[in-house]
LOGUZA-449162 format. One line per 5 residues: number of its first residue (from 0); their letters; for each residue x, y, z of N, C-alpha, C. Coordinates in nm, 2 decimals. Layout:
// residues N
NUM) a) X Y Z X Y Z X Y Z; ... $
***
This chain:
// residues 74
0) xxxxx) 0.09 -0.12 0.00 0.00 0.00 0.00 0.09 0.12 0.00; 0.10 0.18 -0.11 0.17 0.32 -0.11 0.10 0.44 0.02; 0.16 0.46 0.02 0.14 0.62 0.11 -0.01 0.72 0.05; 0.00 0.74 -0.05 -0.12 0.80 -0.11 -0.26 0.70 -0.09; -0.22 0.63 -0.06 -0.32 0.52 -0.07 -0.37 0.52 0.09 $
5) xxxxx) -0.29 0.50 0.15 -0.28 0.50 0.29 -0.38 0.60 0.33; -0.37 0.75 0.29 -0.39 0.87 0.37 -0.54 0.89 0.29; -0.55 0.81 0.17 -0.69 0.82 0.13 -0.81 0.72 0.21; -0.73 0.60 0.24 -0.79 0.52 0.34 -0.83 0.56 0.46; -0.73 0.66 0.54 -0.75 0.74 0.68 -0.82 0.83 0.64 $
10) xxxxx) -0.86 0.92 0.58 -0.95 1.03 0.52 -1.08 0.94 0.49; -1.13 0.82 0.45 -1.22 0.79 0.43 -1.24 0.73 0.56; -1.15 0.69 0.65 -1.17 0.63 0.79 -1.31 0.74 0.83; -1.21 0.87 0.89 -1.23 0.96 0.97 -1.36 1.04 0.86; -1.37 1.04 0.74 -1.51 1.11 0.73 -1.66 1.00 0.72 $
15) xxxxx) -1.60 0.88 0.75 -1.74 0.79 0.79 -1.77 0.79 0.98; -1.69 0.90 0.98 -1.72 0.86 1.14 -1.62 0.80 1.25; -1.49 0.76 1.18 -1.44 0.68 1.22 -1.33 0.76 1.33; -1.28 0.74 1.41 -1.18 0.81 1.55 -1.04 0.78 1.52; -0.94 0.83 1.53 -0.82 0.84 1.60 -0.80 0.85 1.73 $
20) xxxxx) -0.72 0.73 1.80 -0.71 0.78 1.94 -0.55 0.76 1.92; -0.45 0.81 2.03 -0.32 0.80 2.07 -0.29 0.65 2.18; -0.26 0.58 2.11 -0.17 0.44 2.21 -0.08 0.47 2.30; -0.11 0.43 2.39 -0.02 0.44 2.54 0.05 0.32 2.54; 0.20 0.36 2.59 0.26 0.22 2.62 0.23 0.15 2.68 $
25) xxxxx) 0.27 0.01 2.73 0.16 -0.10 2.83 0.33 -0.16 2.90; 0.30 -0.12 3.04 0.45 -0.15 3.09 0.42 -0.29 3.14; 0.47 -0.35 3.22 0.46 -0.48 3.28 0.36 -0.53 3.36; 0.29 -0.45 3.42 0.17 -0.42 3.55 0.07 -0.40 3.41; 0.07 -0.36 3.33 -0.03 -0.35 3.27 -0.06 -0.48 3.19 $
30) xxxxx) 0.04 -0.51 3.12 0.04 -0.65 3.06 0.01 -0.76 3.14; 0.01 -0.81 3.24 0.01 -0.89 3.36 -0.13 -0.86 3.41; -0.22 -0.76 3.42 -0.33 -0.67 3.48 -0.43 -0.75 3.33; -0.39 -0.73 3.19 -0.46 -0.77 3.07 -0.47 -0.93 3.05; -0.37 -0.99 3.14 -0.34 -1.11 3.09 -0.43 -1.18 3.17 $
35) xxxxx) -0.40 -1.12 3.34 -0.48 -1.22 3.41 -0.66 -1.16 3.39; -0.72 -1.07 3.35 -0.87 -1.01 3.29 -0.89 -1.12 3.21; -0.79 -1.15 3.14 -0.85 -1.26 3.02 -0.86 -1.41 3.02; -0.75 -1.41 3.11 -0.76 -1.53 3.20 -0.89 -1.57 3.28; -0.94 -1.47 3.33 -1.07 -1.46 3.43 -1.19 -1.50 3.31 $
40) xxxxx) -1.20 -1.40 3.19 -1.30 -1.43 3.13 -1.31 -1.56 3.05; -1.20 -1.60 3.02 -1.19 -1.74 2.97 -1.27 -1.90 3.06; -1.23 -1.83 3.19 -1.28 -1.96 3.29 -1.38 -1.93 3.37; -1.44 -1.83 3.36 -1.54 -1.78 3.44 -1.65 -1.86 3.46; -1.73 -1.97 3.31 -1.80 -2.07 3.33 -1.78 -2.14 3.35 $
45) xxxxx) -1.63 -2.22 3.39 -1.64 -2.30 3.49 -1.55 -2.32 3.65; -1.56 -2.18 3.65 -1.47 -2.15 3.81 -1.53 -2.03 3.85; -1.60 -2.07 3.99 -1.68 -1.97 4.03 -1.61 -1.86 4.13; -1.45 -1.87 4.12 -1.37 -1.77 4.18 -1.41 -1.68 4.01; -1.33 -1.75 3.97 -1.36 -1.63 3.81 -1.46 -1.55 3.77 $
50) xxxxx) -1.55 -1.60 3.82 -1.70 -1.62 3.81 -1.73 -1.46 3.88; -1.68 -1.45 3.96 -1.69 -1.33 4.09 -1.55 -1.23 4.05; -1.43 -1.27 4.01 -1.35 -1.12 3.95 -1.37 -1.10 3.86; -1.46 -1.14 3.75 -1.53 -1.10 3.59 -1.61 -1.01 3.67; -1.74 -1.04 3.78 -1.85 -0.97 3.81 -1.76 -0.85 3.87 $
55) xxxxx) -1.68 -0.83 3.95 -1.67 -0.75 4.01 -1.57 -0.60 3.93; -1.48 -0.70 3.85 -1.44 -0.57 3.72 -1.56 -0.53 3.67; -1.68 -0.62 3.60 -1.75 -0.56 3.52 -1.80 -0.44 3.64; -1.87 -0.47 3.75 -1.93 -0.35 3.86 -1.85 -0.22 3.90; -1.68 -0.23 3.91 -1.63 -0.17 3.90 -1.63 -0.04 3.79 $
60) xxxxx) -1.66 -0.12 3.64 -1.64 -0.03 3.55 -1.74 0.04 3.56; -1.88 -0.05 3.59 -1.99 0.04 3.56 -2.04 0.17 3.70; -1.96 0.18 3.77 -1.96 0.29 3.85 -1.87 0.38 3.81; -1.79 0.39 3.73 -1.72 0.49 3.72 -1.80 0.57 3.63; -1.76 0.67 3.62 -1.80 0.80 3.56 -1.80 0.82 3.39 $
65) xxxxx) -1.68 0.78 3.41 -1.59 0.79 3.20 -1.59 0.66 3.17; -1.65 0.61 3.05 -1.60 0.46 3.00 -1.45 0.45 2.99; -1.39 0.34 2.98 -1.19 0.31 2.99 -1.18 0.34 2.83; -1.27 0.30 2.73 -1.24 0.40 2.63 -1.19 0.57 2.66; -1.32 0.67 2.70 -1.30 0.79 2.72 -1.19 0.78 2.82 $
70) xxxx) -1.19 0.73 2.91 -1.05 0.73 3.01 -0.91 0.73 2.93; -0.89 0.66 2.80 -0.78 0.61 2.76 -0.71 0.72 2.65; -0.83 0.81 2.63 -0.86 0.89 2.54 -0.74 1.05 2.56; -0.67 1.07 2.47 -0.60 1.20 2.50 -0.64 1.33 2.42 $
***
């Protein structure tokens, strides 16, 4: 994909609606924090510890204020 091509594809991104956000680095705590989330949701149907840190991230998130989208957002 040439470059012209490229910037016509992002220009057609962004006038269907589409967002740019900025990527944050993911240090060690974060990678480990993603790893074991996924870990949880993977076993959650059949481990009812999992079963309870899936519910309680999900309750977590839903009291916060900003979704971790808008949170992640610069």
């Amino acid at each position: 994909m040439s470059k012209e091509e490229m910037n016509s594809a992002i220009e057609k991104f962004l006038n269907d609606g589409g967002e740019v956000t900025q990527l944050m680095y993911a240090d060690k705590k974060d990678v480990k924090k993603a790893q074991q989330a996924a870990y949880h949701l993977d076993k959650q149907y059949g481990s009812e510890k999992s079963k309870d840190v899936v519910e309680r991230a999900r309750t977590r998130e839903d009291s916060m204020i900003f979704s971790r989208d808008e949170r992640w957002k610069k």
